[in-house]
C-alpha positions as CSV (number, residue, x, y, z in Angstrom):
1,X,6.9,52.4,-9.6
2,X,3.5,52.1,-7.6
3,X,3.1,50.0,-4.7
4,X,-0.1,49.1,-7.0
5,X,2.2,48.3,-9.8
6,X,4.6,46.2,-8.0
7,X,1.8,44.1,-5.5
8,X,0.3,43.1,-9.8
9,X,3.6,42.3,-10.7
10,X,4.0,39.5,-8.1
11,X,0.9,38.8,-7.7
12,X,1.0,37.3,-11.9
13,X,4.8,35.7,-10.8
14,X,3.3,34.2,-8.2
15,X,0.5,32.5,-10.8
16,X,3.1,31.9,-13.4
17,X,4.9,29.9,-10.6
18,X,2.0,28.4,-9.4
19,X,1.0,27.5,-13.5
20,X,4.9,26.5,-13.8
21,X,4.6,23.9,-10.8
22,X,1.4,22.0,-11.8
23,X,3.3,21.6,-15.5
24,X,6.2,19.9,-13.9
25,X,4.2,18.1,-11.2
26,X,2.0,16.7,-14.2
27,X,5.2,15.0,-15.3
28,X,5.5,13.6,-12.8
29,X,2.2,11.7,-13.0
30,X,0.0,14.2,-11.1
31,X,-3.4,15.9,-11.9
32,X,-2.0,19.4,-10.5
33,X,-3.7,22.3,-11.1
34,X,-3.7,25.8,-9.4
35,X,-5.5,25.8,-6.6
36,X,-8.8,27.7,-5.8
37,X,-7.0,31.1,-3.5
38,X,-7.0,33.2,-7.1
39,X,-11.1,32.6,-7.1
40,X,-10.7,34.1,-3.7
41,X,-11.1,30.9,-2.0
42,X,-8.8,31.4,1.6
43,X,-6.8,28.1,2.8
44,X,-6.9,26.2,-0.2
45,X,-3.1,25.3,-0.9
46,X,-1.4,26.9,-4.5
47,X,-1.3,23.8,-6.1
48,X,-3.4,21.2,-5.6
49,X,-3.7,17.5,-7.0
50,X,-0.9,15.6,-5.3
51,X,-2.5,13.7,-2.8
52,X,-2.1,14.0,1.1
53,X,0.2,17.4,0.7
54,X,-1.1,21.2,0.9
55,X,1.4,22.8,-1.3
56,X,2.6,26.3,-0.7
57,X,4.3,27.5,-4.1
58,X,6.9,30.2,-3.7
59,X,8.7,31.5,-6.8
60,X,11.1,34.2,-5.3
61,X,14.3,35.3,-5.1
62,X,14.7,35.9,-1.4
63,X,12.1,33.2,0.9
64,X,11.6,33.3,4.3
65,X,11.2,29.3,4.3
66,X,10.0,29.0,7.7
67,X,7.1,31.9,7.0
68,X,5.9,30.0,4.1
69,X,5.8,26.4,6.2
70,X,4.0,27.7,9.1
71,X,1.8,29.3,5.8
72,X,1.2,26.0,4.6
73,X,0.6,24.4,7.9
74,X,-1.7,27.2,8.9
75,X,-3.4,26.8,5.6
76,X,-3.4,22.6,5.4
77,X,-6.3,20.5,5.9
78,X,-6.3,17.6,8.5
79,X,-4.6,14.7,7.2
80,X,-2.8,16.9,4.6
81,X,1.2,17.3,5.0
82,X,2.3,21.0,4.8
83,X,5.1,21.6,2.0
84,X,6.8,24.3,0.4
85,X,7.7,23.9,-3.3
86,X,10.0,27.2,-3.9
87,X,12.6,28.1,-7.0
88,X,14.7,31.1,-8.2
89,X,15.3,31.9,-11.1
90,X,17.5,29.7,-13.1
91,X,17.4,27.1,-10.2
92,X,15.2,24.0,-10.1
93,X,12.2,23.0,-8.0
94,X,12.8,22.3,-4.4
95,X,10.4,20.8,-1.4
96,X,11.0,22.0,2.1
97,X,8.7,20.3,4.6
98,X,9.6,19.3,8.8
99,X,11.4,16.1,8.9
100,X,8.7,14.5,11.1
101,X,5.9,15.0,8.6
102,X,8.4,13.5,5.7
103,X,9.2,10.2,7.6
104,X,5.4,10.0,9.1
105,X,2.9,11.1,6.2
106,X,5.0,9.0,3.2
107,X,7.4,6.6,3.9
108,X,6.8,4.9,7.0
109,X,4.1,2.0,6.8
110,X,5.5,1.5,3.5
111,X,8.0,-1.5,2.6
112,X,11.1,-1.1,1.6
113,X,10.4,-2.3,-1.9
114,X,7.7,0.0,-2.0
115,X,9.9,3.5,-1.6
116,X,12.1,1.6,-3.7
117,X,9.4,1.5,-6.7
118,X,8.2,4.7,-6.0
119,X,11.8,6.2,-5.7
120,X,12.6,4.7,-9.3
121,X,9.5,6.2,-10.6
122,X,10.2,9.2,-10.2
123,X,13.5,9.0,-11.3
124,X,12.8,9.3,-15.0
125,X,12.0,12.8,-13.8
126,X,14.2,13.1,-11.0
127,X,18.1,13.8,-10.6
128,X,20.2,13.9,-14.0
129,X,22.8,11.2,-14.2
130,X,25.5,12.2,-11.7
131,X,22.9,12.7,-9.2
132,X,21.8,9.3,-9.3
133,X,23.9,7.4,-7.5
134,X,24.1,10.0,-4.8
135,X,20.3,9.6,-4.7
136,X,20.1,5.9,-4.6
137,X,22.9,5.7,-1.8
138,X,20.5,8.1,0.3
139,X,17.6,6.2,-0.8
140,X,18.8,2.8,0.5
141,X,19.9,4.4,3.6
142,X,16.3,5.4,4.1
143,X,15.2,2.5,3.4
144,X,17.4,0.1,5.8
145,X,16.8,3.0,8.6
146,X,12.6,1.8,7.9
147,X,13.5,-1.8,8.1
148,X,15.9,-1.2,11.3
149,X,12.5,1.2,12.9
150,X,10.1,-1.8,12.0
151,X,12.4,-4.4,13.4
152,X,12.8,-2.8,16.2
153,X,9.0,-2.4,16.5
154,X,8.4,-5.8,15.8
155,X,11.1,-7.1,18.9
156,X,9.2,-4.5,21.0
157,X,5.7,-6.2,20.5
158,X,6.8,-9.4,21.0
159,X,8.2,-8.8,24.4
């Protein structure tokens, strides 16, 4: 096979990952779409239309998930959270992103009730049964950790 051959062949698994991603993030609510890059538009992320994240879409077999973050934060605009949605095949979507920018750019600021309706939102979509009560244990945990931070931030402004 070519190297010409080959560089095609990913290029169109890349789109069809890219086309796959903005399906399953429009179930989720979300006016995805591809991004701009395959007009030949540099830094725009692969996906675009979930607010406040530049989305670096990876549909591989073998990722280098550190090479594709400092992608995305290369590529992301101020203000925008760098993230990494990758899957193989026969595996479900998954998000990689730095724990700083997950617990800075989307949950703290926010109430605890207000993860907790965004949480069960997405759960129509999210983990199948047996997941969920993993999830909602890890989901409360986040959730007293916030209220223990802002506590803790409220004793220190009144001292």
């Amino acid at each position: 096979m070519t190297q010409k051959r080959s560089g095609s062949r990913s290029r169109n698994k890349g789109k069809r990952g890219e086309l796959e991603l903005a399906h399953v993030l429009r179930r989720y609510g979300f006016d995805a779409r591809r991004g701009q890059q395959y007009a030949g538009v540099n830094g725009d992320a692969d996906v675009v239309g979930v607010p406040g994240l530049h989305i670096e879409c990876k549909r591989v077999e073998t990722l280098n998930v550190e090479k594709a973050l400092v992608q995305s934060e290369q590529d992301a605009r101020t203000g925008e959270i760098p993230v990494v949605m990758h899957r193989k095949n026969g595996e479900e979507w998954k998000i990689t992103m730095r724990l700083d920018d997950f617990f800075a750019g989307n949950w703290k600021g926010r109430s605890g009730e207000e993860i907790l309706r965004i949480a069960q939102s997405l759960m129509q979509y999210g983990p199948q049964d047996y997941r969920k009560e993993i999830y909602n244990s890890a989901l409360r945990d986040l959730i007293r950790a916030l209220e223990l931070e802002e506590e803790r931030s409220n004793e220190d402004g009144r001292r």
